[in-house]
N, C-alpha and C positions, 0 to 999 in steps of 0.2 A: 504494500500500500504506500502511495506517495500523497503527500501534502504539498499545496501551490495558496500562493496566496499575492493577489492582485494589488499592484500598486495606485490603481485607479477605484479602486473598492474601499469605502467609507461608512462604515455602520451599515454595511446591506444597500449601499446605495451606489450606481455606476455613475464617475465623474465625467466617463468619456461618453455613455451615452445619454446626454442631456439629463443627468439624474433620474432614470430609470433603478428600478428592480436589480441587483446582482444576477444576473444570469450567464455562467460563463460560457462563451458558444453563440451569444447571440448578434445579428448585425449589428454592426459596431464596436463589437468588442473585439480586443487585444487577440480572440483565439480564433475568431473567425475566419474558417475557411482553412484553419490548420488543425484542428480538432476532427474526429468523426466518435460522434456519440453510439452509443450500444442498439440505441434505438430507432437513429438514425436522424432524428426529427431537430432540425436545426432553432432551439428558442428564438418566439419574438420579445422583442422587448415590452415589459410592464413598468407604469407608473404608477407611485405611490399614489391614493388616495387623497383627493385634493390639490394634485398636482394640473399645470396648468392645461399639461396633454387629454388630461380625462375630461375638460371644462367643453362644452359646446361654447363655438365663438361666440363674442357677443356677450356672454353673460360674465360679470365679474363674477370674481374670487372672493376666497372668505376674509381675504385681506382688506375689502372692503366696504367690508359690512360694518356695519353700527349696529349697538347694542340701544335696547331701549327700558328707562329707566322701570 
């Protein structure tokens, strides 16, 4: 068994791909295209909840929002 660990990898979070999900293997990432998984199925990228990719245009962020007393 080997262990790797990404210098672009931040709490579970990908720096190179636009702060996405840790997924190693997936476009954009460091392994991509030099990797082949067991399974074969190359990851797409996942953002975090909240994040601006999950947002339908047009509508802000929680950043915001106002709170009401």
């Amino acid at each position: 068994m080997s262990g790797w660990g990404c210098p672009h990898e931040v709490n579970g979070i990908c720096d190179k791909v636009d702060g996405a999900w840790c997924r190693p293997g997936m476009m954009g990432c460091i392994l991509y295209g030099k990797v082949t998984f067991r399974d074969g199925v190359v990851p797409s990228p996942v953002w975090p909840p909240g994040h601006e990719r999950n947002r339908p245009s047009g509508l802000p962020g929680p950043e915001s929002a106002t709170e009401n007393p």
